[in-house]
Backbone as a printed PyTorch tensor [residue, N CA C, xyz], in Angstrom:
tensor([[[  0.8590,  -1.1540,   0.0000],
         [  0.0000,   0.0000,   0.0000],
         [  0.9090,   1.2200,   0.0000]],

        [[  0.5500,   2.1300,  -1.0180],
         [  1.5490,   3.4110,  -1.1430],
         [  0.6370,   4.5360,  -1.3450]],

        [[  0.9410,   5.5100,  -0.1160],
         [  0.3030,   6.7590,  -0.4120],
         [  1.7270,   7.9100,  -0.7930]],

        [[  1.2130,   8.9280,  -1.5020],
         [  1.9860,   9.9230,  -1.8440],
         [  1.2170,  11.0160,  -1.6270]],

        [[  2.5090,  10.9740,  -0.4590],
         [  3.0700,  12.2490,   0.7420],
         [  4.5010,  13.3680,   0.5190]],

        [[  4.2480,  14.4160,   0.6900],
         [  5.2950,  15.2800,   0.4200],
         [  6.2440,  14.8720,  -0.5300]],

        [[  5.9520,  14.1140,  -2.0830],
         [  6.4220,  13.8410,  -2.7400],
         [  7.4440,  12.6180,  -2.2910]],

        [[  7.0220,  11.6410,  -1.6680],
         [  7.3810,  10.4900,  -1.8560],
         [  6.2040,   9.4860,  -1.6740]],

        [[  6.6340,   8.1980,  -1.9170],
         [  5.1080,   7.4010,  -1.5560],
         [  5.5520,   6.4460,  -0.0660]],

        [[  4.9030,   6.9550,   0.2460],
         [  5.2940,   6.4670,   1.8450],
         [  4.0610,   4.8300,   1.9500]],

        [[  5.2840,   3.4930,   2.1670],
         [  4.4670,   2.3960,   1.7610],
         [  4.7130,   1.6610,   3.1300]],

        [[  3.4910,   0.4540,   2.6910],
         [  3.1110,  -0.6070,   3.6470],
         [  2.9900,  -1.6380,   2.7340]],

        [[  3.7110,  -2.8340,   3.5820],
         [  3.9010,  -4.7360,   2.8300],
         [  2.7360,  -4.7700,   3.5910]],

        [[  1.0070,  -5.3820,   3.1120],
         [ -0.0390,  -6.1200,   3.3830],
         [ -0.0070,  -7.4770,   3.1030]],

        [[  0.5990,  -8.2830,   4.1250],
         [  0.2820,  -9.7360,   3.9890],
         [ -0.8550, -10.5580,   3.1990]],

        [[ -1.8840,  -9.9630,   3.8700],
         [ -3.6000, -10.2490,   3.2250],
         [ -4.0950,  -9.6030,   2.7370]],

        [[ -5.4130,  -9.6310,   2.0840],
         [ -6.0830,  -8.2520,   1.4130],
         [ -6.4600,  -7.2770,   2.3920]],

        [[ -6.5620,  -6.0220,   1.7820],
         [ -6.9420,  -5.2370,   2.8160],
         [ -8.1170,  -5.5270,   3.2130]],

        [[ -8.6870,  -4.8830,   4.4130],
         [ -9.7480,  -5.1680,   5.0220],
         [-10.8620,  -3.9950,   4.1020]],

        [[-12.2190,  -5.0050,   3.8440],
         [-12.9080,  -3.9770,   2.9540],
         [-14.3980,  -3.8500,   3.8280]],

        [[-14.6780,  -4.6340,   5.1080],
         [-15.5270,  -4.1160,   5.9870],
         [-15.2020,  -3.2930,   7.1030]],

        [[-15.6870,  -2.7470,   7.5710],
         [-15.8530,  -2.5980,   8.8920],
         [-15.5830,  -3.3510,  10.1100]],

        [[-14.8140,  -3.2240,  10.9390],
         [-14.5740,  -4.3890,  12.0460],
         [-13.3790,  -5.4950,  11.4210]],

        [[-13.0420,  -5.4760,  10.0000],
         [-11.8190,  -6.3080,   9.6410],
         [-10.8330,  -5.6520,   9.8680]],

        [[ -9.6250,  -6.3500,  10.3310],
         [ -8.5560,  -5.2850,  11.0800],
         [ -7.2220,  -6.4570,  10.2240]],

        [[ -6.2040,  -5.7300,   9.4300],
         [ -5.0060,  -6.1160,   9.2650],
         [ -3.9010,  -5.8840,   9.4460]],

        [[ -2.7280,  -6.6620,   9.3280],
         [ -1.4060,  -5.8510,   9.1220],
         [ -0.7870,  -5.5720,   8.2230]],

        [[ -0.2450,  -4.2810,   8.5590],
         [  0.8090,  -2.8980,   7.3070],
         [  1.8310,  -3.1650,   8.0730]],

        [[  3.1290,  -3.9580,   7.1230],
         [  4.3080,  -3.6430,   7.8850],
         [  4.6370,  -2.4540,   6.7920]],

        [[  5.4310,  -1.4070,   7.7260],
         [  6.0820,  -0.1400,   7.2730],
         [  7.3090,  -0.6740,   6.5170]],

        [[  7.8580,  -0.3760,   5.2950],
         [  8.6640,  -0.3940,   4.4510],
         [  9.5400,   0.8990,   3.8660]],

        [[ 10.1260,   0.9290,   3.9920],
         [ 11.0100,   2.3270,   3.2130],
         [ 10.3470,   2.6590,   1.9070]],

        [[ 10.2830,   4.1050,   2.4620],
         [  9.3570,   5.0340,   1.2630],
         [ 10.2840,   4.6150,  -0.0250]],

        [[  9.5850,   4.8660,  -1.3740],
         [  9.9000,   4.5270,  -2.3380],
         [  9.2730,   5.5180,  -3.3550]],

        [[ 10.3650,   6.2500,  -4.0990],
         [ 10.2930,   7.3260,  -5.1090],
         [  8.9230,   7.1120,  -5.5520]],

        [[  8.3410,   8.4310,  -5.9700],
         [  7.1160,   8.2630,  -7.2030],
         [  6.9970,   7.7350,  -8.4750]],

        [[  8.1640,   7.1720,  -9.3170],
         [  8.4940,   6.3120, -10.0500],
         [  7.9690,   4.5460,  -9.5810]],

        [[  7.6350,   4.4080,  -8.9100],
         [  7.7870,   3.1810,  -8.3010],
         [  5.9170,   3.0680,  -7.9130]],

        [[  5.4530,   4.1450,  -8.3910],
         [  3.6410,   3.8530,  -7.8950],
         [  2.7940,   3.0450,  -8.8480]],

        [[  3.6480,   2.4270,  -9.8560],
         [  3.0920,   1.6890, -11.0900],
         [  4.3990,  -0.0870, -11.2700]],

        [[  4.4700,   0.3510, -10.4050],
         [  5.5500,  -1.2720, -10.3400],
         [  4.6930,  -2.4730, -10.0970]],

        [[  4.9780,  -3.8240, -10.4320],
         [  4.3180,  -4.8590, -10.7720],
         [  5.3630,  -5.8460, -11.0480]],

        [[  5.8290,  -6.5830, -10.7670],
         [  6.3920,  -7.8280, -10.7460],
         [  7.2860,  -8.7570,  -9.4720]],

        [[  7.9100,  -9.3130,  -9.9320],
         [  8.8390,  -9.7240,  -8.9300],
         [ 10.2270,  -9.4360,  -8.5070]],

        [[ 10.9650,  -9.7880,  -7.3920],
         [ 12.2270,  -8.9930,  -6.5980],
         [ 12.8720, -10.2050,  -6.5840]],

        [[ 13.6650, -10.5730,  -7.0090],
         [ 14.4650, -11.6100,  -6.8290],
         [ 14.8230, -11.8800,  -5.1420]],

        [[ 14.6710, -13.0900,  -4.8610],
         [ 15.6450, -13.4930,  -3.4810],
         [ 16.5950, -12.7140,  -3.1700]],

        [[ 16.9100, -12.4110,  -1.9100],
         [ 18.2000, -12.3120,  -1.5720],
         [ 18.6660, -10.3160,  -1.5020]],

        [[ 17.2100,  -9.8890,  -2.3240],
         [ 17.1970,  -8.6210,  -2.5520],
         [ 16.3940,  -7.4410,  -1.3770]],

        [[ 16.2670,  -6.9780,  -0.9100],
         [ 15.2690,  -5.7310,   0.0330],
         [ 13.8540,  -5.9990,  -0.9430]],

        [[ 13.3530,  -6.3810,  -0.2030],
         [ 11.3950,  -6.6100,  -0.3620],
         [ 11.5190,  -8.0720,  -1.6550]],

        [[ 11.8610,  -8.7850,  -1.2390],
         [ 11.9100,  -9.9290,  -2.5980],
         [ 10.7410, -10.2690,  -2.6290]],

        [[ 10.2710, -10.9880,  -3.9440],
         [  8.7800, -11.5340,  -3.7170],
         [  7.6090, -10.3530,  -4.4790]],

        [[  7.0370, -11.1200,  -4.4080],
         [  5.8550, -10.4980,  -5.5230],
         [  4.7280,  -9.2620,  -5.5500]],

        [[  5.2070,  -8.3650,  -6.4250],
         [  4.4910,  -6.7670,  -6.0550],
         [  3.5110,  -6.8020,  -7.2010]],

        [[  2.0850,  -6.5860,  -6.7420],
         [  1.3150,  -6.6060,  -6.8750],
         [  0.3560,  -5.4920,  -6.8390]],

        [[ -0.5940,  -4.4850,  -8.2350],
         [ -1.3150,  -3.7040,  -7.5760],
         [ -2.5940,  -4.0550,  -7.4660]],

        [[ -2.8310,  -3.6100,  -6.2250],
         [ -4.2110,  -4.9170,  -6.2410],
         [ -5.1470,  -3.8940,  -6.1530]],

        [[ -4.9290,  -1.9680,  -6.1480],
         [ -6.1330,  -1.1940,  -6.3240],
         [ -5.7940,  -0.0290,  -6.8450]],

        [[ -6.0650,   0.6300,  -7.2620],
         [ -5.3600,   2.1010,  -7.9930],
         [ -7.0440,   2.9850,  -7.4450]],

        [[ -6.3470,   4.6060,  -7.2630],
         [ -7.4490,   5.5720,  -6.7910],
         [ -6.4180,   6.6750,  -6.3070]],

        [[ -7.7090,   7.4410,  -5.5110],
         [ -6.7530,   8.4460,  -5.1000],
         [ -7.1530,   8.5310,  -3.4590]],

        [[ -6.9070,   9.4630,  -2.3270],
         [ -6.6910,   9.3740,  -1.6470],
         [ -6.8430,  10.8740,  -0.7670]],

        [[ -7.4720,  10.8890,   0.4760],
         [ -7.5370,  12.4010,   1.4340],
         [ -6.9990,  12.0230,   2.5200]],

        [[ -5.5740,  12.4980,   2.7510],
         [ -5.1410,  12.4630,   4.4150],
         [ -6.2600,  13.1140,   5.4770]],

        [[ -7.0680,  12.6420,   6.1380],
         [ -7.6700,  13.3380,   7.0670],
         [ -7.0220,  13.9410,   8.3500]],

        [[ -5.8320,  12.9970,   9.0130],
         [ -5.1870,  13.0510,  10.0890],
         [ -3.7790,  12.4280,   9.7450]],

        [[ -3.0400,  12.8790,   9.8700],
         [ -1.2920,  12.6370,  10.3750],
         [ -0.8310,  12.9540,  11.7980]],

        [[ -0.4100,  12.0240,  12.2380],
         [  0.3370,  11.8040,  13.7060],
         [  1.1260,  10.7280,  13.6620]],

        [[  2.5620,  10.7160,  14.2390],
         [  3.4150,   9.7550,  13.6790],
         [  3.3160,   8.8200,  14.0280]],

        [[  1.9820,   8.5150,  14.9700],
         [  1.6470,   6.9010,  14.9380],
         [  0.2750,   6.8240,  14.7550]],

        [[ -0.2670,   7.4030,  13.8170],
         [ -1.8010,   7.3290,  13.5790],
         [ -2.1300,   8.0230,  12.4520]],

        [[ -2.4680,   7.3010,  11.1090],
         [ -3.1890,   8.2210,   9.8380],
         [ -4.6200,   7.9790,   9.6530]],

        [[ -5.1500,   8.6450,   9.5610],
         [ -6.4840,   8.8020,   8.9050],
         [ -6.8470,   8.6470,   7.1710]],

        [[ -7.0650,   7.9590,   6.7470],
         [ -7.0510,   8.3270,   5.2380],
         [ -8.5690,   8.0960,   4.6610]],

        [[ -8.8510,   9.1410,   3.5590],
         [-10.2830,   8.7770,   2.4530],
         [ -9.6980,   7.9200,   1.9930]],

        [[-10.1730,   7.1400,   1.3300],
         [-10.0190,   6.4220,   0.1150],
         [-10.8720,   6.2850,  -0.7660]],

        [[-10.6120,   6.5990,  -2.1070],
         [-11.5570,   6.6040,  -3.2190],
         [-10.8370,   5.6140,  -4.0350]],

        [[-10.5300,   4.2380,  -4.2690],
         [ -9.9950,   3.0930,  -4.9650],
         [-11.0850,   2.7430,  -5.8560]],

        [[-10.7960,   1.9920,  -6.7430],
         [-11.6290,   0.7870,  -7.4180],
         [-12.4640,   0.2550,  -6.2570]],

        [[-11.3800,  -0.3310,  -5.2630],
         [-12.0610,  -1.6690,  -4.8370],
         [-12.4080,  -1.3690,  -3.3970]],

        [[-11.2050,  -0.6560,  -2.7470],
         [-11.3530,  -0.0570,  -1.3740],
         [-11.8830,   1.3830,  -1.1330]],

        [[-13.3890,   1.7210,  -0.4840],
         [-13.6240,   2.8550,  -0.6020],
         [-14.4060,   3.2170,   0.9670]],

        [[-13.7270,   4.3520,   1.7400],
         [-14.1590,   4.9820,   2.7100],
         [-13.3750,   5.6520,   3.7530]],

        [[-13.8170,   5.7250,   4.6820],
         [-12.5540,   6.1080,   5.9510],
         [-11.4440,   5.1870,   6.2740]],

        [[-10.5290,   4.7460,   6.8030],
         [ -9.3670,   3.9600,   6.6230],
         [ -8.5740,   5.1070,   7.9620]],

        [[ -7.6680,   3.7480,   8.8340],
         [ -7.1450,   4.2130,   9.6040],
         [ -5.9640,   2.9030,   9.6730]],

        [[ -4.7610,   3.9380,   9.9880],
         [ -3.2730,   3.3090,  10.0650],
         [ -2.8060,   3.4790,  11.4110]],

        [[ -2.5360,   2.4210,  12.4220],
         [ -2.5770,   2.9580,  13.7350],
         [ -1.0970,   1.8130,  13.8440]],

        [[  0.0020,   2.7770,  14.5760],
         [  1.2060,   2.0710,  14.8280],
         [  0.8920,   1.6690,  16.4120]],

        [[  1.4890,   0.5880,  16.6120],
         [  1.0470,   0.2120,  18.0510],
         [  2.1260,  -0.2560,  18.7130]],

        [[  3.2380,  -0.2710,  17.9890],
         [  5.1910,  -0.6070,  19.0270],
         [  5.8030,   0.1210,  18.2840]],

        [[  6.1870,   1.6290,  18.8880],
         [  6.8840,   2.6130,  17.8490],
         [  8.4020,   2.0450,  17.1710]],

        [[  9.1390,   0.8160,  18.2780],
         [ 10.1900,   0.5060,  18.0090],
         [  9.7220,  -1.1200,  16.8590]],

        [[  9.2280,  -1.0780,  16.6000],
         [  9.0240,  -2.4660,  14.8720],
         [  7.9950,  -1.3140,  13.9670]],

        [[  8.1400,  -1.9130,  13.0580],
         [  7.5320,  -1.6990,  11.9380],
         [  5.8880,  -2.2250,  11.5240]],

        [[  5.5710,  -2.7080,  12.4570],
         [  3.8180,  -3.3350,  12.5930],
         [  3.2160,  -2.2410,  12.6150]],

        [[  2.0620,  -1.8980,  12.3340],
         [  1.0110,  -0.8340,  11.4710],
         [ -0.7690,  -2.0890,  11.8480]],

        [[ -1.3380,  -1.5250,  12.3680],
         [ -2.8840,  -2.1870,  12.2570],
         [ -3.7530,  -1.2720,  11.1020]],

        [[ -4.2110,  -1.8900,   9.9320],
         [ -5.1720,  -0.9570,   8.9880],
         [ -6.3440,  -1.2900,   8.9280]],

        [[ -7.2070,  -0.4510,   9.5650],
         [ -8.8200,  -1.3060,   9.4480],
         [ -9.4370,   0.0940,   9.0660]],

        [[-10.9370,  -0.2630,   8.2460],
         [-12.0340,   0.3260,   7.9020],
         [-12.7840,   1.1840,   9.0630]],

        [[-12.7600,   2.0840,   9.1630],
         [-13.7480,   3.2830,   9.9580],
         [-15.1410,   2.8350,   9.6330]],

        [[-15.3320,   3.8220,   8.1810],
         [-17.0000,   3.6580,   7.8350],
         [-16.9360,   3.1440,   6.5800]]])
């Protein structure tokens, strides 16, 4: 998951699909932001490389920061597939774990 923020896309590795109800709650591990060149990438990372394994876009749209706090985002989402309030809540400032679940 990559939003673009102050001209970079500030991303999250989603294990599972995102959550598209209400009350479904997943994990965003935090990943090193990655240039705006990189918001249309699609394939695979060879082994052995930083993020190996298979990149996938699984929704394209656009997006309203409602709230920024460095352990809590708020986001609109207007996707294809994912659409509404959306919240990114860090919960051990020292790892990279992220909880993303549906508001409304």
């Amino acid at each position: 998951m990559r939003f673009e923020i102050d001209g970079t896309l500030k991303s999250w590795a989603l294990p599972k699909t995102p959550p598209q109800k209400k009350g479904e709650k997943r994990l965003a591990v935090q990943v090193e932001n990655h240039p705006l060149e990189y918001a249309l990438f699609e394939g695979e990372i060879p082994g052995g490389n930083y993020g190996a394994g298979t990149v996938t876009i699984w929704d394209a749209g656009t997006f309203e920061l409602l709230e920024s706090r460095p352990n809590k985002m708020i986001v609109l989402i207007k996707g294809k597939k994912l659409e509404g309030r959306y919240c990114l809540l860090h919960f051990k400032p020292q790892e990279k774990n992220w909880l993303f679940f549906k508001l409304k």
